[in-house]
matplotlib code that plots the C-alpha trace (Angstrom):
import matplotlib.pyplot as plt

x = [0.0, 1.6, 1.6, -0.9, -4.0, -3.0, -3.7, -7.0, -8.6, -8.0, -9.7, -12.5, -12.5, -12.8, -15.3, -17.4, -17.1, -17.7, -21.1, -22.0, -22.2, -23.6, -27.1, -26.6, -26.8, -29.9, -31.8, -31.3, -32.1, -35.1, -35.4, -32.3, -31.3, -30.3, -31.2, -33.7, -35.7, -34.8, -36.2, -34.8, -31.3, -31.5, -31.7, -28.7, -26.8, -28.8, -27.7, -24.7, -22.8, -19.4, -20.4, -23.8, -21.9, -19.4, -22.5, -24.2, -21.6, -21.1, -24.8, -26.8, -26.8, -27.4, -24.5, -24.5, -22.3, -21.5, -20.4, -19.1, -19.5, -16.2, -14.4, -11.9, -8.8, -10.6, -13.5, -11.9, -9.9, -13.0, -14.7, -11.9, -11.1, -15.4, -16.5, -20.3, -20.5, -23.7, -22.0, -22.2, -18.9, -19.2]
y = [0.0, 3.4, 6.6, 8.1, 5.4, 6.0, 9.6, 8.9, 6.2, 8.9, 11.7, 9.5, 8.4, 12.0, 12.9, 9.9, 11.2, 14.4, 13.2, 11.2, 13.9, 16.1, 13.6, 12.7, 16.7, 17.5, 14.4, 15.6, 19.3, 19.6, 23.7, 25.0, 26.3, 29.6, 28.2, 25.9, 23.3, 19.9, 18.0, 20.7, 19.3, 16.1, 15.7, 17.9, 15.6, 12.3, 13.7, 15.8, 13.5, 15.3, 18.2, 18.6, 17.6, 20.6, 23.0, 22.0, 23.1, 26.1, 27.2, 25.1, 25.3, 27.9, 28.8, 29.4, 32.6, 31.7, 35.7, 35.3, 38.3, 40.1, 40.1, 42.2, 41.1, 41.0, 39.5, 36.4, 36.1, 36.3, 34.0, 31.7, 31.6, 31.7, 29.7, 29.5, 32.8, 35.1, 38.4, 40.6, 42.8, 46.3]
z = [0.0, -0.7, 1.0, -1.2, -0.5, 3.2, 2.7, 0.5, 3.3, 6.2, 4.1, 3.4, 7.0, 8.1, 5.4, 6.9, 10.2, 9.6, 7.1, 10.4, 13.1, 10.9, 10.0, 14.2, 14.7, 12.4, 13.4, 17.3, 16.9, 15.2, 15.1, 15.6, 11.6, 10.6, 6.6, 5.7, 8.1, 9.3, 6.4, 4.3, 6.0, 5.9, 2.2, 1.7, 3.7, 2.0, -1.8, -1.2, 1.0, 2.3, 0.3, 2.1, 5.6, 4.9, 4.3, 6.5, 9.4, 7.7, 7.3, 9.0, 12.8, 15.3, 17.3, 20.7, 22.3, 25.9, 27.5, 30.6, 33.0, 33.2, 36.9, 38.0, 39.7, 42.8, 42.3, 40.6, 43.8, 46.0, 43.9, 44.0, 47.5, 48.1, 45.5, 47.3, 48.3, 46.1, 47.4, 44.4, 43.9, 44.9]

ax = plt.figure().add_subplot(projection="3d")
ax.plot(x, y, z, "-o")
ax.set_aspect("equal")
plt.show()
């Protein structure tokens, strides 16, 4: 076997993985697209294979933004050395 069908059987491996997630993610998360519906999602992936797997993480999903409050020096501190205390910094 040479180097180059090693590199094509871990491409396809990835693609495959990639292709997987992708179906396990629309068939979990039924309303959560910015473009197009479930169904809509599901036969992108069906017909377009990897292509439809890469589009679909590009355009599919709703990302989530975490924002974490900002703490100054010495609230982290406090919070850190009182991890259960609900005093708000002031």
């Amino acid at each position: 076997m040479t180097a180059g069908w090693v590199v094509v059987i871990i491409i396809v491996a990835l693609l495959s993985v990639l292709w997987l997630t992708s179906m396990v993610s629309v068939l979990t998360n039924p309303d959560r697209y910015r473009n197009g519906s479930q169904l809509v999602w599901v036969l992108v992936l069906l017909l377009a294979g990897p292509v439809g797997a890469i589009l679909y993480q590009c355009l599919g999903p709703v990302r989530v933004e975490v924002h974490e409050p900002h703490l100054d020096r010495k609230a982290r501190s406090r919070a850190m050395a009182d991890p259960w205390s609900t005093e708000e910094d002031g």
